[in-house]
N, C-alpha and C positions, 0 to 999 in steps of 0.2 A: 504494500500500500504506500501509495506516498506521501510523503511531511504534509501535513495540511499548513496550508499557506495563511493563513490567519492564526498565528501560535496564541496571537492575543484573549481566542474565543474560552481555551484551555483553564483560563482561573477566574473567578467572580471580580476580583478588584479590575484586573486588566478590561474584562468586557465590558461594566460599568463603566470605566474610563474612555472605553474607546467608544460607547455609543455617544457619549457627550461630543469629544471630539468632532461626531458626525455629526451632532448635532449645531455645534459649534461652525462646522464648516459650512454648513447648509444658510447661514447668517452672510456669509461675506462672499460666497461661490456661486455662480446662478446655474452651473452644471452640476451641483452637487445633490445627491437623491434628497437630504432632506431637507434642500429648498424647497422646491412642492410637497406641501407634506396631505393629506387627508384630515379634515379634522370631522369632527362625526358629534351632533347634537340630538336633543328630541325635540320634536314639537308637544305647543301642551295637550294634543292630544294621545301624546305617548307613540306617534309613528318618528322613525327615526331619518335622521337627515346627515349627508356624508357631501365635500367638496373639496376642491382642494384649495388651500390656501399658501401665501409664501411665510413664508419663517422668518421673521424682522428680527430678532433680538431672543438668545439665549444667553443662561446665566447658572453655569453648574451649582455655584455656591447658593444662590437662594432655589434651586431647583425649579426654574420658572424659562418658559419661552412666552415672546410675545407675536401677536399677529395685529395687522392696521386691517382694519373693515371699516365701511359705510357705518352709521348708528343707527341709520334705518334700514339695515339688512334683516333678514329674518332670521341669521345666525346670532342676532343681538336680542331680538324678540324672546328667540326658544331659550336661549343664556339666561335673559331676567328671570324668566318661567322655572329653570331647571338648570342652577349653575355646576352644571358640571359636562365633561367632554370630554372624547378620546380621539386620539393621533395612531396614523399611524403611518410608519412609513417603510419603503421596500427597497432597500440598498443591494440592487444585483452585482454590483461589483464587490463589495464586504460578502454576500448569501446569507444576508441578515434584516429580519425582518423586527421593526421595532412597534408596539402596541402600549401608550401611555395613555393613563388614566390623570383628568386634572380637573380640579375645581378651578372655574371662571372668574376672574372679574373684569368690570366691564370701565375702563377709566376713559373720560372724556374732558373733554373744557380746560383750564387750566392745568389740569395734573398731565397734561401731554401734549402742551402748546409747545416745550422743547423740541419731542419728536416730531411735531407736525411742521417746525422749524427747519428740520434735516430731509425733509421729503422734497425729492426734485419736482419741478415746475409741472412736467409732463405726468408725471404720477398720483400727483393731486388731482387730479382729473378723476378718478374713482374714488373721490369722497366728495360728493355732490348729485345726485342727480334730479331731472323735473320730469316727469313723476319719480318719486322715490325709487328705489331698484324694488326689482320684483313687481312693480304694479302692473297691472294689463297696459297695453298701449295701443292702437292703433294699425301701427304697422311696423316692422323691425327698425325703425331707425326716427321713430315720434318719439325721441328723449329728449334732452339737452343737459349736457356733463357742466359744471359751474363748481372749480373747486370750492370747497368750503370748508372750514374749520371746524365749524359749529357740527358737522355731519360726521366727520373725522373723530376715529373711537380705537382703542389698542384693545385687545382681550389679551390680557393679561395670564394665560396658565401654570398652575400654582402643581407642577406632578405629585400627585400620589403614590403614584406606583409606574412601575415600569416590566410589561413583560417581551422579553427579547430572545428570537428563537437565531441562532448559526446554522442553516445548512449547509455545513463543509464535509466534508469525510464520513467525520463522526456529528451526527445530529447535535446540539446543547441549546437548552434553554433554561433562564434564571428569570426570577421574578425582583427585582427590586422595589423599596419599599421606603418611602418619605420616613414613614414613625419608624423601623428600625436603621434608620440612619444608614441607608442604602447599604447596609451588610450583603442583601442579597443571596437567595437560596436557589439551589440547584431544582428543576423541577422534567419530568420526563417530557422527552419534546412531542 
């Protein structure tokens, strides 16, 4: 058999480390898998809802990623309703698939007027629209984009847990975990 090329996947601290890592990269790379990531909410009537969104800002130490949405998306709606959501993302060149669990919150107006400072000209354009996103229209292109500030919103995800499967060689997957201080246990993949 041969060496499996990810020696990293082999001990709980290393995998831990290195999903971050990915996570990390996915922040500053726009080729990186967990730039796009899935993020997955309910509506309140308990049907579930999956999209992909990009990955603005990760932070190993407070165990938190952030995403920019509209405030009148219906991923902000289902959030006030049910603040909690999972990610997930599928890194074919690692053969590692990651599944986080996070409590939402929703910061807008001043608590993220810095970030909405750092967002280029052109990208502001998806924090505004007439009619709000999601609403019926007309016909495909009866909108009109109007950045705006006041529309501009971070969800902020606060991980709980983390379950992460390697298929290399050898299958491995580990669960980590917010309250045990991402110790991390070994679980059958």
């Amino acid at each position: 058999m041969n060496a499996d090329p990810h020696p990293w996947a082999a001990e709980l601290a290393s995998l831990h480390a290195q999903v971050w890592t990915r996570l990390l990269r996915g922040v500053h790379d726009r080729h990186a898998a967990a730039r796009h990531l899935t993020l997955a909410t309910v509506t309140p009537a308990g049907m579930p809802q999956a999209r992909t969104v990009v990955l603005r800002a990760a932070d190993m130490a407070a165990g938190s990623l952030d995403i920019h949405t509209d405030l009148h998306s219906a991923k902000v709606a289902q959030v006030r309703a049910t603040p909690f959501a999972a990610l997930h993302v599928w890194d074919s060149a690692a053969h590692l698939q990651l599944r986080l669990e996070a409590e939402v919150a929703i910061l807008t107006g001043a608590e993220v007027a810095h970030i909405w400072a750092r967002v280029p000209a052109p990208s502001r354009l998806a924090y505004g629209s007439t009619p709000a996103t999601g609403q019926p229209i007309a016909h495909s292109l009866a909108y009109r984009k109007t950045p705006d500030p006041a529309s501009f919103a971070v969800l902020r995800l606060n991980i709980g847990a983390m379950d992460v499967v390697h298929l290399g060689p050898d299958h491995r997957r580990a669960r980590f975990m917010r309250a045990d201080g991402w110790a991390g246990e070994w679980l059958a993949p």
